[in-house]
N, C-alpha and C positions, 0 to 999 in steps of 0.2 A: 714624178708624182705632181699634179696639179691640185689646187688651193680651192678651198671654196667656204661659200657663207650662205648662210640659211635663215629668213626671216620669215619667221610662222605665224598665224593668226593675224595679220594687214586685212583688215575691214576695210577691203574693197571686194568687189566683186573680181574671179579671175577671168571672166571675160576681158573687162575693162582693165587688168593689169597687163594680160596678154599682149593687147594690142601695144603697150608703149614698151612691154621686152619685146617683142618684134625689131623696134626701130634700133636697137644696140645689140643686137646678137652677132657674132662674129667682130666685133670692133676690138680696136686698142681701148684700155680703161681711161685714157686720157680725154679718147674721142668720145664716147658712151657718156662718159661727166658734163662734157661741153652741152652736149643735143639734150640728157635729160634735164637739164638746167637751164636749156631753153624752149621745153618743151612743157605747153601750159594744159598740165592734167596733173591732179593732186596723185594719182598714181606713178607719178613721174619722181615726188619724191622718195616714196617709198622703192622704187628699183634703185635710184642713186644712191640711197646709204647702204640699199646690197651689194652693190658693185664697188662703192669704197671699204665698205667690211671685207670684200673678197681680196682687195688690193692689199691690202694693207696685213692682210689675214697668209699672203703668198710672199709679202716682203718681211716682215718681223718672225713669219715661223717655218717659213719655207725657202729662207735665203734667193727669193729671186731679183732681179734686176728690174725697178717699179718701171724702168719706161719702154723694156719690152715686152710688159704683159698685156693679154689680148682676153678676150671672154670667147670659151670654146664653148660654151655651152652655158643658156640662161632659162629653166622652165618655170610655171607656173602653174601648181595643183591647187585645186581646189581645199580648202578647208572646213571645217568642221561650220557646219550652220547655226547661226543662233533662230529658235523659233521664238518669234511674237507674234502680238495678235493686236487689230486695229480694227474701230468700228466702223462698222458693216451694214447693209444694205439701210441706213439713216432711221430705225426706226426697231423699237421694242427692244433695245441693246444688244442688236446683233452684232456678232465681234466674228473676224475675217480673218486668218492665219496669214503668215507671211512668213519669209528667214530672210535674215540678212547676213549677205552670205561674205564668207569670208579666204583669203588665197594663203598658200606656202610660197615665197618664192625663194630659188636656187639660182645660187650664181655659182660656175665652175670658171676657172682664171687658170692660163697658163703662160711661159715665159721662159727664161731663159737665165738659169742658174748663177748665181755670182763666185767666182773664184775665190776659195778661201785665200788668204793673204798670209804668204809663208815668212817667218822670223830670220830676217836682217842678220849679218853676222855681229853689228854693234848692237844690237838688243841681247844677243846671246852673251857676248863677252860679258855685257855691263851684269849679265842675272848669275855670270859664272864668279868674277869679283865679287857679290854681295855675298854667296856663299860662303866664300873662303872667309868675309870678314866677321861673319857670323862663328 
């Protein structure tokens, strides 16, 4: 089962989101960090906190291994439009519609399970003695 984070209502447009989940699709979370971190569009920070929400969301609740997780999967839907309105043709208070539009984005993360870690025969003895002294 893979890990994933979901950032809703980012007032950007998802045209302009699209293009900068393009450039980390398929990548390790490690590499995706690096590039949107050097990559100079303010939509760039809004994918990075997706992609460490998704990391972070696959190592604390889905027991994987942070450094071989990968992004299988990163979309971008459109969100709900705000309408306003702006004046328009300079004259007699014409007022001009417009929305500013808003994206979902989705990061899916996946990786490579961590072995739970099985109890020592000294961690057993010492909780078998505490019994007894109880």
């Amino acid at each position: 089962m893979s890990a994933q984070a979901i950032r809703r209502g980012v007032r950007i447009s998802p045209r302009k989101v699209g293009v900068v989940a393009a450039l980390v699709r398929g990548r390790t979370i490690s590499d995706a960090l690096v590039i949107l971190g050097h990559t100079p569009r303010h939509a760039a920070l809004e994918v990075k906190e997706a992609v460490k929400s998704a990391g972070a969301n696959a190592e604390h609740n889905h027991q994987y291994k942070p450094d071989t997780l990968f992004i299988t999967e990163i979309s971008v839907t459109p969100g709900p439009r705000l309408k306003r309105w702006k004046k328009g043709r300079g004259y007699r208070g014409g007022m001009d519609p417009f929305a500013r539009k808003t994206s979902h984005i989705r990061v899916v993360v996946d990786g490579q399970k961590r072995v739970p870690k099985k109890a020592t025969a000294k961690a057993t003895s010492t909780e078998k003695t505490e019994e007894e002294n109880k």
